[in-house]
C-alpha positions as CSV (number, residue, x, y, z in Angstrom):
1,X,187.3,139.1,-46.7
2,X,188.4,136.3,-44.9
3,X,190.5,134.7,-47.1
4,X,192.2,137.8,-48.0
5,X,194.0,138.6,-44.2
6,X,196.0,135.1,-44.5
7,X,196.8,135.8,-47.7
8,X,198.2,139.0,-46.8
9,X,199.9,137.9,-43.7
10,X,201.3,135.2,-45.8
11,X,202.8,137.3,-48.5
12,X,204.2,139.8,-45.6
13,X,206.5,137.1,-44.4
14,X,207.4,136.0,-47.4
15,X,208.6,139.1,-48.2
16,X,209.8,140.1,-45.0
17,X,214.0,140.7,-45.2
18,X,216.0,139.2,-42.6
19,X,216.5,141.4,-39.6
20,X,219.7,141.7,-39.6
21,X,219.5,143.3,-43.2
22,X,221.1,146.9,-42.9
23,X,219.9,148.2,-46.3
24,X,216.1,147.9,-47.5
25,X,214.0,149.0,-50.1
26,X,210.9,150.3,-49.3
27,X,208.6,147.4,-50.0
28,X,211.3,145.6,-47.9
29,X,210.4,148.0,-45.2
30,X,206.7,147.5,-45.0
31,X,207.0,143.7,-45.1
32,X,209.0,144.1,-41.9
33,X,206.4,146.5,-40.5
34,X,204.0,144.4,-41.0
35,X,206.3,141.6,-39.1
36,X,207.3,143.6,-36.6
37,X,205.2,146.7,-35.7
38,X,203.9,146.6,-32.1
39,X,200.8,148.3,-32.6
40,X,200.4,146.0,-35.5
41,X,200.6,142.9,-33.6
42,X,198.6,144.5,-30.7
43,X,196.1,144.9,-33.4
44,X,195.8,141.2,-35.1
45,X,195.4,139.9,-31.6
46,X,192.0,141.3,-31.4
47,X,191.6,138.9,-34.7
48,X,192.2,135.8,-32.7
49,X,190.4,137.5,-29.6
50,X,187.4,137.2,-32.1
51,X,187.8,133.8,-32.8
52,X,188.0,133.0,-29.7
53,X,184.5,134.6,-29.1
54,X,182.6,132.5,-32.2
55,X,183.8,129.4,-30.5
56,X,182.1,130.7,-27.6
57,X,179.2,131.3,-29.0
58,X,178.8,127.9,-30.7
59,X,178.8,126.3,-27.5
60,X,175.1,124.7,-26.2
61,X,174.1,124.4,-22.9
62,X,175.7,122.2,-20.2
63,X,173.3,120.1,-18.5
64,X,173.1,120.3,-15.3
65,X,173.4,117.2,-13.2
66,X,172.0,117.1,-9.2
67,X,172.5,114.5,-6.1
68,X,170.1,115.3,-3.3
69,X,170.5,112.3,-0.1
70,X,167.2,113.3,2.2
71,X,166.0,112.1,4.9
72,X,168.8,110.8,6.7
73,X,169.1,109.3,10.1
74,X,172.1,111.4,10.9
75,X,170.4,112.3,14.1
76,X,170.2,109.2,15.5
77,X,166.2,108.5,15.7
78,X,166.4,105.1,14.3
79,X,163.7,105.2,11.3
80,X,160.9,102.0,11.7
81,X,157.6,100.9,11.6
82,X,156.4,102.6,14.8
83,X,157.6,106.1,14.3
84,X,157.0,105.8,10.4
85,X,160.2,107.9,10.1
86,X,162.2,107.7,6.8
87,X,163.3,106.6,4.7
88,X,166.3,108.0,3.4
89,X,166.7,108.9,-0.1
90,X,169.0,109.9,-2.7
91,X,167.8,111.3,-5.9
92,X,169.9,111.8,-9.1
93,X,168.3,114.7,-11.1
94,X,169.6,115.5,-14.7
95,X,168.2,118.7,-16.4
96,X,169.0,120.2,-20.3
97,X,167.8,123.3,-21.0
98,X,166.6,123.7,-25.0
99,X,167.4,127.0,-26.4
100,X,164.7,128.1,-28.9
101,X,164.1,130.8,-31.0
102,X,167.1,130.1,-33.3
103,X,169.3,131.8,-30.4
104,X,172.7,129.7,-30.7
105,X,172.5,130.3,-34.6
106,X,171.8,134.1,-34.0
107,X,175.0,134.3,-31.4
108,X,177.1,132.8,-33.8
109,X,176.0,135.2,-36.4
110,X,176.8,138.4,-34.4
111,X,180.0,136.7,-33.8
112,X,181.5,136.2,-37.3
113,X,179.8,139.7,-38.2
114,X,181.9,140.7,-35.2
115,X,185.1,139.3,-36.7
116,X,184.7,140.8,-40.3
117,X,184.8,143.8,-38.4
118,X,188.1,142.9,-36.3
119,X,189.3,142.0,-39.3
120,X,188.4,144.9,-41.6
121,X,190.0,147.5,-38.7
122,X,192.9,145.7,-39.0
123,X,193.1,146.0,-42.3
124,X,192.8,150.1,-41.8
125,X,195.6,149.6,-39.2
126,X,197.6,148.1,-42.0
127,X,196.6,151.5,-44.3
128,X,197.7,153.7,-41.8
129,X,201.2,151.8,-40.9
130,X,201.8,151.3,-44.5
131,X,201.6,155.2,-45.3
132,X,203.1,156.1,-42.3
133,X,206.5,153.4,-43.9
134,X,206.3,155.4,-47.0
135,X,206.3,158.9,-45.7
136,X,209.1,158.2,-43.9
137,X,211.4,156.3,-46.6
138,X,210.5,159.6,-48.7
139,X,211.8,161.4,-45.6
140,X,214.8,159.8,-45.6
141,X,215.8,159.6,-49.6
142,X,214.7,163.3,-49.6
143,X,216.9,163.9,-46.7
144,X,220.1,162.2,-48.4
145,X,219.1,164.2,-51.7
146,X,219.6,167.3,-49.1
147,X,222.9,166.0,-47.7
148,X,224.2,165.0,-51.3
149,X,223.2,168.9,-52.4
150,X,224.8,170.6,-49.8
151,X,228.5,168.6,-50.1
152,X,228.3,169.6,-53.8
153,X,227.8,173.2,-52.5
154,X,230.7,172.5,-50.0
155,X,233.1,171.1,-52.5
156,X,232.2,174.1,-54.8
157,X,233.0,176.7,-52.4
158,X,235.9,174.4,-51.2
159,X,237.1,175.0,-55.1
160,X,236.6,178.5,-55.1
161,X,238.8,179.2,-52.3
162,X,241.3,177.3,-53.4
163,X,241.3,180.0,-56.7
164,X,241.1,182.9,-54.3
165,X,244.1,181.7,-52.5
166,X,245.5,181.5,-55.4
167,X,244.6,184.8,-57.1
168,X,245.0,186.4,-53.6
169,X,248.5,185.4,-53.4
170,X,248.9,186.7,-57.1
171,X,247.8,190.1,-55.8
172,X,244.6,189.6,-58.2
173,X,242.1,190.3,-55.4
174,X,242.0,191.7,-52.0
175,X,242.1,189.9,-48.9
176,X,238.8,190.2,-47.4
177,X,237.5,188.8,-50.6
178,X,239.3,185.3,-49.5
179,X,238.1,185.9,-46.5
180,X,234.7,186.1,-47.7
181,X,234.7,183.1,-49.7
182,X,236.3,181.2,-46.6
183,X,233.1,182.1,-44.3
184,X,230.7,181.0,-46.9
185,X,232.8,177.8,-47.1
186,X,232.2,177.7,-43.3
187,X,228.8,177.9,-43.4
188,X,228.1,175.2,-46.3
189,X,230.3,173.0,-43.5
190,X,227.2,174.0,-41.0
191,X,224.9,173.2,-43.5
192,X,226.4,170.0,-44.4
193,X,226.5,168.7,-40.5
194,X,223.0,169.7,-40.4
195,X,221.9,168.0,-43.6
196,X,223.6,164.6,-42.2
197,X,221.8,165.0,-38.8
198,X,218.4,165.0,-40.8
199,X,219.5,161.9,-42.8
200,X,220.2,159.9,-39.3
201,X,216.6,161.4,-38.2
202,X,214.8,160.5,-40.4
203,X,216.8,157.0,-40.7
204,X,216.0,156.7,-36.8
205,X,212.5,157.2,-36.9
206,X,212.2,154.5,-40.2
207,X,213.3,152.2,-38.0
208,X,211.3,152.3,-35.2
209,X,208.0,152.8,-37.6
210,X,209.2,149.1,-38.8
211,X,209.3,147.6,-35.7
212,X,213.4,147.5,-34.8
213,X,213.7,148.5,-30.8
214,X,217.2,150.1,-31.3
215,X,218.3,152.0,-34.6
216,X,221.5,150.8,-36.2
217,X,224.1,153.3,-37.2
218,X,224.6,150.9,-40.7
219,X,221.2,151.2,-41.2
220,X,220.2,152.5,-44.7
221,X,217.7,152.2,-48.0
222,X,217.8,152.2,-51.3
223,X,215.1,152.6,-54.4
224,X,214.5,156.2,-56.1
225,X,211.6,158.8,-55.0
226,X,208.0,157.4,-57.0
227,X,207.4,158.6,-60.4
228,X,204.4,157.8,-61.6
229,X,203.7,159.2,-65.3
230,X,199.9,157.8,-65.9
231,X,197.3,160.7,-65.1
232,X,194.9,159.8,-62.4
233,X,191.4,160.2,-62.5
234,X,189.3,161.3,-59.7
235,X,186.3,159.7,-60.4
236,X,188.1,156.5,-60.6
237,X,189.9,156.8,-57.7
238,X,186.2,157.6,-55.8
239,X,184.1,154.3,-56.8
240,X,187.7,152.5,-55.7
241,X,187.9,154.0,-52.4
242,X,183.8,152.9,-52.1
243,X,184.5,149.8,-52.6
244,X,187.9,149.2,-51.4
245,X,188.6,151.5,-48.2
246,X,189.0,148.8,-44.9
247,X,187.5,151.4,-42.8
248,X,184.4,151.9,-44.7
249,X,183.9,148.0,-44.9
250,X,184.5,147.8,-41.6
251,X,181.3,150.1,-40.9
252,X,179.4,148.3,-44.0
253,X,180.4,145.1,-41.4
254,X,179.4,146.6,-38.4
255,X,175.6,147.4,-39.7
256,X,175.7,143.3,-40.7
257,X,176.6,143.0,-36.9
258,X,174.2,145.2,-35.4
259,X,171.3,143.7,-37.5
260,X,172.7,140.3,-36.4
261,X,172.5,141.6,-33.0
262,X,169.2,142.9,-33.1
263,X,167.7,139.4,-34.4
264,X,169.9,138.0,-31.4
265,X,168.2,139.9,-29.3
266,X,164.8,138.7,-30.6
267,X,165.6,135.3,-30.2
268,X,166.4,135.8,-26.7
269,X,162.9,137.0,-26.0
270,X,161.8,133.3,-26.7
271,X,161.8,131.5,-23.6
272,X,163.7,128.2,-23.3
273,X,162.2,125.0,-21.9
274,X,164.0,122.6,-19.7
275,X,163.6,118.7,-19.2
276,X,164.8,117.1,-16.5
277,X,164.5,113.8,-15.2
278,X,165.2,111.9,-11.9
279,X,166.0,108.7,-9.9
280,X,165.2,108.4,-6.2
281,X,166.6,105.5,-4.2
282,X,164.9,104.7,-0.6
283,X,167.1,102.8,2.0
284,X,165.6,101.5,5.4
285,X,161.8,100.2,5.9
286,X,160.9,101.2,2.5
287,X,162.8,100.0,-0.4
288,X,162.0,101.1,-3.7
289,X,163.2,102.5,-7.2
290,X,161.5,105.5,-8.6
291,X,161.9,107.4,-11.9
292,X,160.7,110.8,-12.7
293,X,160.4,113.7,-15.5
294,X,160.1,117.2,-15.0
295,X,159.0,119.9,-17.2
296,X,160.4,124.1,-16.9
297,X,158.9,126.8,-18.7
298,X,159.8,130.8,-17.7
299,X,156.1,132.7,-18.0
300,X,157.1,135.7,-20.5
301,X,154.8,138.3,-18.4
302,X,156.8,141.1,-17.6
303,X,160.2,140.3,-19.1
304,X,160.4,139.8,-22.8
305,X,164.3,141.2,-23.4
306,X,162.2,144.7,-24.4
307,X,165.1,147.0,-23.7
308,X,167.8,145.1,-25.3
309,X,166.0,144.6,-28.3
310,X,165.5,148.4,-28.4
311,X,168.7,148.8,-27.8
312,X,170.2,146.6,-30.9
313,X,167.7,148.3,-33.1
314,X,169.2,151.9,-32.1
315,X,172.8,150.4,-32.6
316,X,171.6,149.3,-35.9
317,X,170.6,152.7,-37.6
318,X,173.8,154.3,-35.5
319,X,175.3,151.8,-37.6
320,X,173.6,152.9,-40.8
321,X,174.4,156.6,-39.8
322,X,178.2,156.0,-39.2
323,X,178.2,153.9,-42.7
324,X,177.0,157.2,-44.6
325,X,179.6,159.4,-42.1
326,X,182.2,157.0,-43.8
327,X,181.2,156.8,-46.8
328,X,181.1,161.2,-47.0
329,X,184.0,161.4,-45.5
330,X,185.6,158.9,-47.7
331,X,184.7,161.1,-50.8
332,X,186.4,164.4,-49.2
333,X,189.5,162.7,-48.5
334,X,189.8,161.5,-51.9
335,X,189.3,165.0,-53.1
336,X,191.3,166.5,-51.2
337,X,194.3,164.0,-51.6
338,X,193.8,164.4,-55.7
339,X,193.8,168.1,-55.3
340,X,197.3,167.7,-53.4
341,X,198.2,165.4,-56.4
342,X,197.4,167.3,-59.2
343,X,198.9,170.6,-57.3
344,X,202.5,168.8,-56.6
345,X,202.6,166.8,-60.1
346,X,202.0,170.5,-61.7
347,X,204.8,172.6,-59.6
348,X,206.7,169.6,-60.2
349,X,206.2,169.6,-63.6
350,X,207.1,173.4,-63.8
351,X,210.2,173.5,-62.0
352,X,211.3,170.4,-64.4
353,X,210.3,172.7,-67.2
354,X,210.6,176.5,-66.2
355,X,213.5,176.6,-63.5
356,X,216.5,173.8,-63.5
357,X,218.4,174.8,-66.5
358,X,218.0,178.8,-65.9
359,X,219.4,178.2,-62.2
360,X,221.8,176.3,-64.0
361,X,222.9,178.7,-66.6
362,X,222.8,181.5,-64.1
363,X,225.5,179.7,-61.8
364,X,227.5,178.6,-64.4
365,X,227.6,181.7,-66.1
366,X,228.1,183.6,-63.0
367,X,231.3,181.5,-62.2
368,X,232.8,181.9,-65.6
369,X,232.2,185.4,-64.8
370,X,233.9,185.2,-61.3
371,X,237.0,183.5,-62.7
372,X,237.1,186.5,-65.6
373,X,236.9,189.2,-63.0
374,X,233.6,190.4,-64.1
375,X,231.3,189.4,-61.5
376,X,232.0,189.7,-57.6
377,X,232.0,187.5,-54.6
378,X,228.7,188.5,-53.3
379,X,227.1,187.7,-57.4
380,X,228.4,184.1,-57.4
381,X,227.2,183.3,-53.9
382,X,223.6,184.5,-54.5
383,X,223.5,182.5,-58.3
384,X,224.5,179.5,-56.1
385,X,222.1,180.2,-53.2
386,X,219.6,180.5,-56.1
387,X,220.5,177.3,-57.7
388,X,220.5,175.9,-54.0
389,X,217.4,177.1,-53.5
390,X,215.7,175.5,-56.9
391,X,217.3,172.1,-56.4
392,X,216.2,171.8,-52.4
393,X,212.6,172.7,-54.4
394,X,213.2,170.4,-57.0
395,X,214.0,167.7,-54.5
396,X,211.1,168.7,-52.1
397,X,208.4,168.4,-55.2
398,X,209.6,165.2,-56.3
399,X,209.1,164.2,-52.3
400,X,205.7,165.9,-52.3
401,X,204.7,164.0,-55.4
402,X,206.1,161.0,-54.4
403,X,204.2,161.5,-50.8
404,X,200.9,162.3,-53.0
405,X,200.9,159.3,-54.9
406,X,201.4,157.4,-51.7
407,X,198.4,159.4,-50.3
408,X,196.2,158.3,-52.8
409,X,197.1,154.5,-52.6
410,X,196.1,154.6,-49.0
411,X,193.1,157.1,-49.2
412,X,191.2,154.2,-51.9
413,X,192.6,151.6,-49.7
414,X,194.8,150.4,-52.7
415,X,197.6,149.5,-50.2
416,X,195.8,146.7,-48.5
417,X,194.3,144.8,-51.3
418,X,197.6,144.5,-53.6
């Protein structure tokens, strides 16, 4: 696990595009998420923030160092034989205090436990960002399909008027039916204005999902909607997620922690001795040297860490329950995101199959129709709002599809181990 957050970290920069790039692909877009996301960066913090803590916990004791002067004649009484006052003194007492019970090895234990963990949510940060990228480059390629479908419609009925002034002008048709044809020319114009608002949308919120603080007009992307073609199997996909999902390693992590933390917390119940030794210099009538050793030992009578080593042990199997929470959860989401897989790869597959070319046929057949005479206004505009209507579906399944396979790559926790 440890080595694989560098690596990844590594290969994002790598692969991260210059900023002042105006026209990404979408793996180009998450390597600059993962640059410059702030609630990404918030995030690895905390994996530094945990480094910082191991280091803590590696330190030992600091001795402790004392100098006590007694017994001075600040007073004035003037120390000597006949008042047997004094003499002054200064002592120099050292003490170390030995930590038993294994308790440094056990602090640095939860630590490092406690940084898998950091590291492991990160990771699930990383999952979520990622998707989050995706969905919106599919936003914004589906929203450019839109606008490129409604200015064929506009240049179509831009066409058709153009023959109705014609015919109109030939005395071929009435008046009101150019008239007609110009209003649904009009409102292909509306939909056209709308369609390019959604394309700067969802441009504008791409960009801020990958970190820029203020969208560019030039901004863009490139790179087709994702076809996969394999079949994907569900049982598959649920022994990956197991074993690959950041979140659910992060809990597996965090039931190493707690049982690192309850042994901590046994260790602490062992009571530390302390050594100490001293020097005492003696000034006036007496004149002397003196070394001493001292001895400290806590009595374990009433306090022996009881309630925090209860504690640990009931953060341990909350632990253990939150793993198998995960770990159920984990198997739903997969279901469910293969049941939204195989449900868009099948309506894509029937609109491919079923509905294009008969939309198709309809329209044209409808406009050769049209240009005969034999079909009216109001026939040729609902064969093109059907055909409208299949492509924008069309377009929207290969989106949903796209969207699904994305789904499932983050749902296994295939994103963050590529």
């Amino acid at each position: 696990m440890r080595s694989l957050l560098p690596l990844m970290v590594l290969a994002a920069g790598a692969a991260a595009p210059s900023f002042a790039q105006d026209k990404l692909t979408l793996d180009q877009a998450v390597s600059e998420a993962l640059q410059r996301n702030a609630a990404l960066l918030a995030e690895r913090s905390n994996i530094a923030v945990a480094e910082a803590r191991i280091i803590t916990a590696r330190l030992r004791p600091n001795p402790t160092l004392t100098f006590s002067p007694n017994h001075l004649d600040l007073l004035g009484t003037g120390f000597n034989d006949a008042n047997k006052g004094g003499p002054g003194e200064a002592t120099l007492h050292a003490d170390y205090t030995l930590e038993r019970g294994g308790k440094r090895e056990a602090r640095v234990a939860v630590a490092q436990a406690a940084r898998s963990v950091t590291e492991l949510q990160f990771l699930n940060t990383v999952r979520g960002s990622v998707l989050d990228v995706q969905n919106a480059f599919v936003d914004v390629l589906l929203a450019k399909e839109t606008l490129a479908l409604a200015r064929q419609n506009q240049e179509a009925l831009a066409r058709i008027v153009e023959v109705n002034a014609v015919r109109q002008k030939a005395g071929d048709i009435a008046e009101v039916e150019l008239i007609r044809s110009r209003l649904a020319a009009l409102q292909y114009e509306n939909s056209v204005r709308q369609a390019e608002l959604g394309v700067r949308n969802a441009l504008s919120r791409l960009q801020t999902l990958i970190g820029r603080p203020r969208p560019l007009p030039s901004f863009d992307v490139q790179g087709d909607l994702r076809r996969d073609s394999a079949a994907l199997d569900l049982e598959a996909l649920e022994q990956t997620a197991e074993g690959q999902r950041p979140d659910v390693r992060a809990f597996s992590s965090d039931v190493e922690r707690a049982g690192a933390e309850v042994r901590a917390q046994l260790a602490q119940a062992k009571v530390d001795y302390t050594f100490g030794t001293e020097y005492t210099r003696q000034q006036e009538n007496a004149r002397a040297n003196a070394l001493g050793f001292s001895f400290n030992m806590p009595l374990a009578i009433y306090n022996r860490n009881q309630g925090e080593i209860a504690r640990a042990r009931e953060e341990e199997r909350q632990a253990r329950l939150r793993l198998q929470a995960a770990q159920t959860a984990v198997a739903g989401e997969v279901d469910v995101s293969y049941q939204q897989y195989v449900t868009a790869r099948e309506l894509l597959e029937n609109i491919e199959g079923n509905m294009i070319q008969r939309a198709r046929d309809v329209r044209e057949i409808t406009e050769f129709s049209y240009s005969r005479g034999d079909a009216t206004l109001l026939e040729l505009l609902d064969a093109q709002r059907a055909f409208n209507e299949t492509m924008q579906a069309y377009s929207e399944a290969r989106a949903e599809y796209a969207r699904s396979l994305y789904l499932l790559d983050a749902v296994t926790g295939k994103e963050v181990v590529k």
